[in-house]
C-alpha positions as CSV (number, residue, x, y, z in Angstrom):
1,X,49.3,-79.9,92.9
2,X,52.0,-78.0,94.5
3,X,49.7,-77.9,97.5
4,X,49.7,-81.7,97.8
5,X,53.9,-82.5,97.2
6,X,54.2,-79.1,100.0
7,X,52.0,-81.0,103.0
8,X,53.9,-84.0,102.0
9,X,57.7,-82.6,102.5
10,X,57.2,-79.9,105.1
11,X,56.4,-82.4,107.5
12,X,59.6,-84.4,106.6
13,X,62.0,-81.6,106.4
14,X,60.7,-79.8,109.7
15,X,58.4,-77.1,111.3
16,X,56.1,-75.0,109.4
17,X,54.6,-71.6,111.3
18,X,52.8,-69.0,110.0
19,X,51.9,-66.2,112.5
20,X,51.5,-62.6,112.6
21,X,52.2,-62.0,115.9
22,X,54.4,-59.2,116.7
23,X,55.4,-59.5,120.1
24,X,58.4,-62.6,120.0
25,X,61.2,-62.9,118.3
26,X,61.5,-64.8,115.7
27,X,63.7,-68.8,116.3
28,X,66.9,-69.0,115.0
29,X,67.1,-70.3,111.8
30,X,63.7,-69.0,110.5
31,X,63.4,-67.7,107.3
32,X,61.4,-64.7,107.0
33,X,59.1,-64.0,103.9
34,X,56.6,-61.0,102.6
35,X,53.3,-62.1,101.3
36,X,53.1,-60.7,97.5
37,X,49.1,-60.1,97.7
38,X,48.9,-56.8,97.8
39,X,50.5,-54.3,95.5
40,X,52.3,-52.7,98.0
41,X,54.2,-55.9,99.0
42,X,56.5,-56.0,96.5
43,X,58.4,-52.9,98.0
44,X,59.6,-54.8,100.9
């Protein structure tokens, strides 16, 4: 469910990216956010 109401609003509030690439920068205004999947995660 909160799959369905997420590919509904992202596209009306803006640009979604996920990447693990290393080498850029990331764009101003990007928020920045650890994936909690592993039991180390949560340290960061």
């Amino acid at each position: 469910m909160l799959s369905r109401i997420a590919a509904a609003v992202v596209p009306s509030l803006g640009r979604l990216t996920v990447t693990s690439d290393h080498a850029t920068a990331p764009a101003a205004g990007s928020i920045i956010v650890a994936n909690h999947t592993s039991l180390a995660d949560p340290g960061i």
